[in-house]
C-alpha positions as CSV (number, residue, x, y, z in Angstrom):
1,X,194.7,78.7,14.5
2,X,194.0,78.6,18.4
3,X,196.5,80.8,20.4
4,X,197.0,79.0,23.7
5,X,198.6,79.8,27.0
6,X,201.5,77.7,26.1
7,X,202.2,78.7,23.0
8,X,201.5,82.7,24.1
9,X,204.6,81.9,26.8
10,X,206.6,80.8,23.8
11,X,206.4,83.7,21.9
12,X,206.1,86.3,24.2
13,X,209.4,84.7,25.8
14,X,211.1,84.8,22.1
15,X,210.1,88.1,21.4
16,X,211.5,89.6,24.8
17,X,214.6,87.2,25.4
18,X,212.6,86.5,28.3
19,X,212.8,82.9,30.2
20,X,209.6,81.1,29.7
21,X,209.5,80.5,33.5
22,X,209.0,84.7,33.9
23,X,206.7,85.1,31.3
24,X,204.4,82.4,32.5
25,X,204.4,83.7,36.1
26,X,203.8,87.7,34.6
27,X,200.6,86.2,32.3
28,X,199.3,83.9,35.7
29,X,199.8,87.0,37.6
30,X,198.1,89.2,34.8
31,X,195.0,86.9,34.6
32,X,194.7,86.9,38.0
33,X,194.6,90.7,38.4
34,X,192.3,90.6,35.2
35,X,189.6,87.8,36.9
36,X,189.6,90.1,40.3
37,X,188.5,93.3,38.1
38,X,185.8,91.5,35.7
39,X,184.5,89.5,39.3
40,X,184.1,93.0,41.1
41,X,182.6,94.1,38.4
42,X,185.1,96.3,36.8
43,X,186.2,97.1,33.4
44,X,189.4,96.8,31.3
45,X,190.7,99.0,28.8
46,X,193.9,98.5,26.9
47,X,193.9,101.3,24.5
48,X,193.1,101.0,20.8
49,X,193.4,97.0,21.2
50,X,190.0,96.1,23.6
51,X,187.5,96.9,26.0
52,X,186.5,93.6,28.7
53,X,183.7,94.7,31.2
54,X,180.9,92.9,32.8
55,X,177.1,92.9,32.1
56,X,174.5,92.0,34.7
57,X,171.2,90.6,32.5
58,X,167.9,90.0,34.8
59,X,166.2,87.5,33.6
60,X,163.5,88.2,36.0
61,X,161.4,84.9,36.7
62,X,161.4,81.7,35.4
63,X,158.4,81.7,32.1
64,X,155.8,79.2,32.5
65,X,155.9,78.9,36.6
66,X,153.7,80.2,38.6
67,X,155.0,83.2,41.1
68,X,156.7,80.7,43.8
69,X,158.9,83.2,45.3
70,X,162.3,82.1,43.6
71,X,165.0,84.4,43.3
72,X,164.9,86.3,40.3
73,X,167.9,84.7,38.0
74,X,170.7,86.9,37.1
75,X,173.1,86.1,34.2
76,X,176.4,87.7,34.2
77,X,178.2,88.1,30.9
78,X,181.9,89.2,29.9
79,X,181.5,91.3,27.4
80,X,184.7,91.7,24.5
81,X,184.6,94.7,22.5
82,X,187.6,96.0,19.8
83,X,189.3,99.1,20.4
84,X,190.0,101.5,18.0
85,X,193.4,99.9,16.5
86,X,191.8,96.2,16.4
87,X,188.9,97.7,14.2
88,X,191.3,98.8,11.6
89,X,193.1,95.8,11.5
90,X,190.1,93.9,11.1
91,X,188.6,96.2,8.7
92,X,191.5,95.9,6.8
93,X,191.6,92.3,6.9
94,X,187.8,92.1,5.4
95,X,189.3,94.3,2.6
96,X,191.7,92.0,2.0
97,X,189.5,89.1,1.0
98,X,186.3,90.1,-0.1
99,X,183.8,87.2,0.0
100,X,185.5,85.5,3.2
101,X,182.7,85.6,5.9
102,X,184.9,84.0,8.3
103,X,186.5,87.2,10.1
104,X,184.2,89.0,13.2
105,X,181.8,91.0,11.7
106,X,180.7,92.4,14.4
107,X,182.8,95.1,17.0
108,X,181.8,93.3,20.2
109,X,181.1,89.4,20.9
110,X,180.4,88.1,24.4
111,X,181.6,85.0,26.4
């Protein structure tokens, strides 16, 4: 199950009692605040759920071409790590079903 923008609106305006119209505008206005951090290379913490920061990777030059006097390339990469309460819940989930490979196995994935 994918959890999208709509249906996020839906939920989040079910659970509050909140019109759809507000929540929509509050999440627009959250992932714009959110892009503005990770683009000036800021971090974001929301306590015991995740971590979202930026990582600056140098790839340095190009392999295989001679020194032409390129611009080294520089890969930027969103980085997702679990907080402390997601890793329980997800521990706890792989307790749950043994076997089942198909939950994160890992505390951080990128983007």
């Amino acid at each position: 199950m994918s959890l999208t923008k709509n249906k996020m609106v839906s939920e989040i305006g079910r659970r509050t009692r909140l019109r759809n119209h507000d929540v929509q505008r509050m999440l627009e206005a959250l992932i714009e605040v959110w892009t503005e951090e990770l683009a000036s290379g800021g971090r974001i913490e929301l306590e015991n759920f995740l971590v979202l920061e930026v990582q600056r990777i140098d790839r340095g030059e190009r392999r295989g071409m001679l020194s032409t006097g390129e611009p080294r390339r520089v890969i930027w990469r969103v980085v997702v790590r679990s907080g402390k309460g997601l890793k329980k819940r997800l521990d706890k989930l792989k307790e749950d079903k043994p076997g089942d490979h198909s939950s994160p196995s890992k505390s951080h994935r990128s983007l």
